[in-house]
GUZA-939232 format. One line per 5 residues: number of its first residue (from 1); their letters; for each residue x, y, z of N, C-alpha, C. Coordinates in steps of 0.05 Angstrom, whole numbers. Each point is the difference from the previous one (the first is absolute). Layout:
# residues N
NUM	A	X,Y,Z,X,Y,Z,X,Y,Z | ... .
This chain:
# residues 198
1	XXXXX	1979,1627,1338,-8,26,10,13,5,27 | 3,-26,14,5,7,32,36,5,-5 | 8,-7,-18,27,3,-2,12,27,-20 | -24,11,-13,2,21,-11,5,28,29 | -24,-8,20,-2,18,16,17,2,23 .
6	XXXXX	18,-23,3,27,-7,16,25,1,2 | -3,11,-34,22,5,-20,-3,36,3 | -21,13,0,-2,28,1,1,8,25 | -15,-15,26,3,13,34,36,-3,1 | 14,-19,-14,23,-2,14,11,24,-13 .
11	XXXXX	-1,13,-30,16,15,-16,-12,30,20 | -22,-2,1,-10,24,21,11,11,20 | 3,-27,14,11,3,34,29,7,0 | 16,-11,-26,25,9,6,3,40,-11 | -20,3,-22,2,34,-3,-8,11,28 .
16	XXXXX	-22,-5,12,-8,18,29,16,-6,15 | 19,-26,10,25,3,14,18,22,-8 | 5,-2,-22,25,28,-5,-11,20,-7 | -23,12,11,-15,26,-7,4,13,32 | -3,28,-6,-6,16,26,-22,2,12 .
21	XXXXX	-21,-19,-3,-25,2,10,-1,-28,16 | 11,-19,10,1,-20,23,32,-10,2 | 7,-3,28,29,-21,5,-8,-29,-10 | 21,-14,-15,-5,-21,-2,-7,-21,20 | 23,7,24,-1,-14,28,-35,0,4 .
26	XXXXX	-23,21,-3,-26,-2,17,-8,-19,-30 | 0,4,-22,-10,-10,-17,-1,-33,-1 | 22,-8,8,0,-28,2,-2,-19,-16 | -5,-16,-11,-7,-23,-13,-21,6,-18 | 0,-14,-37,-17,15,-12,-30,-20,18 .
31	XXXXX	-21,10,-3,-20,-21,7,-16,-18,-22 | -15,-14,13,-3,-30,-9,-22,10,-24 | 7,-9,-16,-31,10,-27,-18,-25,3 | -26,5,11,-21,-23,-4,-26,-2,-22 | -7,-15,-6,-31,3,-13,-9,-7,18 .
36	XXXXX	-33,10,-2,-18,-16,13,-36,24,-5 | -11,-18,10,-28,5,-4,-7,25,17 | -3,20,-21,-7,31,16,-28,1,-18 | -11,-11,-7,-24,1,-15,-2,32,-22 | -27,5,11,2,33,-19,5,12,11 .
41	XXXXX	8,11,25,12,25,17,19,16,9 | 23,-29,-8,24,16,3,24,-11,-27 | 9,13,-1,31,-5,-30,16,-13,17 | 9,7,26,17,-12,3,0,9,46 | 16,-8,16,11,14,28,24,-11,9 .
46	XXXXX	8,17,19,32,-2,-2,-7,-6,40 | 22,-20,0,2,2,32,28,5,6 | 15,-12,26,21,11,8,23,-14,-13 | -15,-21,-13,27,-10,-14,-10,-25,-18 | -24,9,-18,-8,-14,-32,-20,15,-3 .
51	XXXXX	-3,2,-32,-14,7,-9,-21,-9,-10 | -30,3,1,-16,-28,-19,-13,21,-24 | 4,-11,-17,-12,5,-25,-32,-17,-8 | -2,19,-13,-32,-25,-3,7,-15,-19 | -23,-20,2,12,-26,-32,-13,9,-21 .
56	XXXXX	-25,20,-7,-4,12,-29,23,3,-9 | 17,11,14,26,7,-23,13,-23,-17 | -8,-24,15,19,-32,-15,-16,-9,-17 | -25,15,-10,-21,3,-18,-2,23,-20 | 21,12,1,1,22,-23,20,8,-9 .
61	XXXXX	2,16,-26,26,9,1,20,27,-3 | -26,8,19,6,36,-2,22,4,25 | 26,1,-3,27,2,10,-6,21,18 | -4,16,-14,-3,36,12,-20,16,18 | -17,-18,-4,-11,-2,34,6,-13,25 .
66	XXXXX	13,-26,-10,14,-18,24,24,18,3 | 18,10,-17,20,9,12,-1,27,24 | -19,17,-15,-10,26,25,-19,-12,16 | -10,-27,-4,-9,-14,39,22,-4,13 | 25,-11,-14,23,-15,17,8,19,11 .
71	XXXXX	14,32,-21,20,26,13,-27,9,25 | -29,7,-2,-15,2,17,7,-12,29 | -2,-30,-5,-2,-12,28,30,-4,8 | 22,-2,-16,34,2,6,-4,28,27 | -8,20,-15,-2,22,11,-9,-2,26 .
76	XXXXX	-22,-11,6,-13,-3,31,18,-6,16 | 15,-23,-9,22,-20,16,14,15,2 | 17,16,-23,20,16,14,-2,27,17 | -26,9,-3,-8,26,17,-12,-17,33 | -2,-27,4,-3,-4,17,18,-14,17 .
81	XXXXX	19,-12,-19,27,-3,21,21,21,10 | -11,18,-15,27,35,10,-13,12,13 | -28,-2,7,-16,22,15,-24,-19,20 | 3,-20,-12,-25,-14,27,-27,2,-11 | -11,13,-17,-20,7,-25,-11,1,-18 .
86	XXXXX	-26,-22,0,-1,1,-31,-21,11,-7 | 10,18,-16,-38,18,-8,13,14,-31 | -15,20,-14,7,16,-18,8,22,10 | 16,4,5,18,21,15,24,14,-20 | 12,28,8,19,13,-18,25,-25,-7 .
91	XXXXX	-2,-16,21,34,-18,-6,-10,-19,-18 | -23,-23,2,-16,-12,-23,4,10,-21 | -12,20,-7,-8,21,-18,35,-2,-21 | 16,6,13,25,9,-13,12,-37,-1 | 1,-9,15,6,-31,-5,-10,-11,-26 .
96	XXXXX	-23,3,1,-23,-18,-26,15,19,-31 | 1,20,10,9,13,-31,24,-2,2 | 15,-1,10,33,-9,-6,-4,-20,-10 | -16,-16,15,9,-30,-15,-11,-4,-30 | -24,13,-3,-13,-2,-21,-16,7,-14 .
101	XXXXX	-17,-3,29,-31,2,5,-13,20,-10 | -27,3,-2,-9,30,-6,-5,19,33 | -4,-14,16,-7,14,31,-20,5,7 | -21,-21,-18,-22,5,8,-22,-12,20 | -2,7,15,-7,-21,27,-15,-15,0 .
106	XXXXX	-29,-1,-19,-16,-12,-2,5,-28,-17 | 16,-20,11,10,-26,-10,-15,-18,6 | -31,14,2,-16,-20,8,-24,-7,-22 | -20,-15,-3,-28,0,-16,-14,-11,20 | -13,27,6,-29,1,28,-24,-1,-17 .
111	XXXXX	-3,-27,19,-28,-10,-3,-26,15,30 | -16,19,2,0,18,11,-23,-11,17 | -7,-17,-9,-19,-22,31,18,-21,18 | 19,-14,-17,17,-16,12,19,27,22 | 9,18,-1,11,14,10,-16,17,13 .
116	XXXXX	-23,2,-3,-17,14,23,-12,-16,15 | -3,-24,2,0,-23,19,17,-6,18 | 23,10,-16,25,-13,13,3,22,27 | -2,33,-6,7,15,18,-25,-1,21 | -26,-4,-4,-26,-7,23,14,-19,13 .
121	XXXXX	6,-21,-8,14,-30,18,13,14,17 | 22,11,-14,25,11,20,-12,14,24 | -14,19,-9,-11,25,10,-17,-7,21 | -17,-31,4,-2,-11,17,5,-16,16 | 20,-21,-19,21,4,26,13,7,19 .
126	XXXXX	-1,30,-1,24,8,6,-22,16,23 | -24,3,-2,-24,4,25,1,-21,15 | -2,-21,-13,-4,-21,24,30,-7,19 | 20,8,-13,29,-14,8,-3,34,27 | -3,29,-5,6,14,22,-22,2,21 .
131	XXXXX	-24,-10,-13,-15,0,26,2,-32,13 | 8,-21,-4,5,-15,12,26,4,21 | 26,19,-12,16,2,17,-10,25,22 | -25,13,-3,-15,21,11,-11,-15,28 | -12,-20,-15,-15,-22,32,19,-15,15 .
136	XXXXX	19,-7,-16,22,-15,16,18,7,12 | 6,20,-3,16,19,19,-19,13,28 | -26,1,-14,-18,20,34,-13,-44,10 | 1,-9,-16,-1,-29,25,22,-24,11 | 19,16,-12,30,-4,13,0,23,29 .
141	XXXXX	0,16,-10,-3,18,31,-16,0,13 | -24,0,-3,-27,-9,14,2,-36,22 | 3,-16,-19,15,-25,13,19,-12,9 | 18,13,-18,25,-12,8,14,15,22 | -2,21,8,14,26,6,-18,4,17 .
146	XXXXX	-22,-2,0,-26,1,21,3,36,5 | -6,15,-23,1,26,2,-34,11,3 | -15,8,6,-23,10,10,-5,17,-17 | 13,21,-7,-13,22,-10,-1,3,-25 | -25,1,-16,-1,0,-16,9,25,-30 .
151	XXXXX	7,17,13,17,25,-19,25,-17,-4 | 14,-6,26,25,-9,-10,1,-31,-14 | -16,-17,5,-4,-23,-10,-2,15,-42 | -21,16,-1,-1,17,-31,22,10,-2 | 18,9,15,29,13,-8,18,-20,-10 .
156	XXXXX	-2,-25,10,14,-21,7,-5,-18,-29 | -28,6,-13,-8,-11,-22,6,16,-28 | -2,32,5,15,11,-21,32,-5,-8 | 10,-11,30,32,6,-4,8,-25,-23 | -29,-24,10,13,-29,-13,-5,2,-35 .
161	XXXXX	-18,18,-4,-8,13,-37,21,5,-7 | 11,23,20,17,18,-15,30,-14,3 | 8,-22,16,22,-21,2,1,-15,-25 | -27,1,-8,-7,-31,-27,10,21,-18 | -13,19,-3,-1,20,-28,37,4,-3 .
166	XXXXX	26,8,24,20,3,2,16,-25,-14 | -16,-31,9,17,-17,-8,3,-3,-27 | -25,3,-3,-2,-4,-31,17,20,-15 | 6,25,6,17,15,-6,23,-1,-3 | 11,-16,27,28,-1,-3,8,-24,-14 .
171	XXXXX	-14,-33,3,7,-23,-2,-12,-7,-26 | -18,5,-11,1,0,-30,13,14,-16 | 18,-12,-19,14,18,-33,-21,-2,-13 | -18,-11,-12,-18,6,-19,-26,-6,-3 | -13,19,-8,-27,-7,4,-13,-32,3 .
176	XXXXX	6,-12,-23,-2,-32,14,-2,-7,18 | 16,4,19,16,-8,24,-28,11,19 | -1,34,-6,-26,5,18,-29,-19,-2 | 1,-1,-27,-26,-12,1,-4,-21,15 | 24,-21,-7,-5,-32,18,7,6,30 .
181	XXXXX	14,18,9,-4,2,31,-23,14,5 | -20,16,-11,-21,13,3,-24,-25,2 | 1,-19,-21,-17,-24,-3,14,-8,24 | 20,-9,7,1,-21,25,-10,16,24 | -2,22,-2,-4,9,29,-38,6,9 .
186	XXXXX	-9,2,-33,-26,5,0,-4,-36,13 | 5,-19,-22,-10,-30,22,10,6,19 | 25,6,12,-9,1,29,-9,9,16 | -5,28,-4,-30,20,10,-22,-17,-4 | -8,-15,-20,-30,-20,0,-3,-19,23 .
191	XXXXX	23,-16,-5,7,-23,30,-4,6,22 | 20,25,2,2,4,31,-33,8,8 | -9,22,-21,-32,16,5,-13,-28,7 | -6,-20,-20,-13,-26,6,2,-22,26 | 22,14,11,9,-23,18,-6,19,29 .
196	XXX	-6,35,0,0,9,22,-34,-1,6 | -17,-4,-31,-22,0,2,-19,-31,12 | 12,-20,-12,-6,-32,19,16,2,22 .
């Protein structure tokens, strides 16, 4: 199977090279086809350069779903090496169906507690990671800076939110990426809070 689907990314990658819809030069290298354990939630995700497929597929033998997961997630990769982007977007959209695909974005099977768990987590994370950079920025100025006043010490704490919220903007490509700098920064909002409080 893994050589069925290695045998089709490569036949793929060379049609979207000589198509008018990406330069080959951004396209690059076909990417790496993986299995692996995505349980019930996802068919398959594409990163900047492999693809993982789930292993149900090395358990069945319906071709025609693995093949529109593969043109699916082919598609991410290459709408995200020409544009910096990976989402369902008009260039996706026309990628996935050139190659094959039907274009239908939902390449997923949502399990709708596991995924509403998942966005609370985030969603608190991502409270604890700006108001930790909220206190540590007004007791960086307050201490370190030995600034007195307390409006600007609060000015000084919005700026460090809205610095975190920027980085994550610019220095993450993909959501992934946000989440685990979001988790590292929430522990370290806990630490530091724990360590200003003993």
């Amino acid at each position: 199977m893994k050589k069925f689907c290695e045998e089709l990314a490569i036949k793929a990658w060379q049609e979207l090279s000589s198509s008018n819809l990406v330069t080959a030069e951004k396209l690059g290298k076909v990417p790496e086809i993986r299995f692996t354990n995505l349980g019930d939630k996802f068919l398959g995700r594409a990163y900047s350069n492999h693809i993982e497929l789930n292993k149900k597929f090395l358990q069945c033998d319906d071709k025609n779903e693995l093949k529109l997961t593969l043109y699916h997630e082919l598609a991410h990769v290459a709408e995200y090496r020409t544009t910096g982007i990976m989402g369902h977007g008009p260039l996706w959209h026309a990628i996935c169906l050139y190659l094959g695909g039907n274009g239908d974005s939902r390449g997923t099977m949502p399990v709708a507690s596991s995924a509403e768990s998942n966005d609370i987590m985030f969603g608190l994370l991502a409270i604890i990671s700006l108001t930790g950079a909220l206190f540590f920025s007004m007791y960086a100025a307050f201490h370190w800076f030995g600034i007195s006043n307390k409006i600007f010490c609060g000015v000084c704490g919005i700026f460090g939110m809205i610095l975190s919220i920027v980085l994550w903007a610019e220095c993450c490509k993909t959501f992934e990426q946000v989440k685990a700098t979001v988790t590292i920064q929430a522990f370290l909002s806990i630490i530091f809070t724990i360590g200003v409080l003993l």
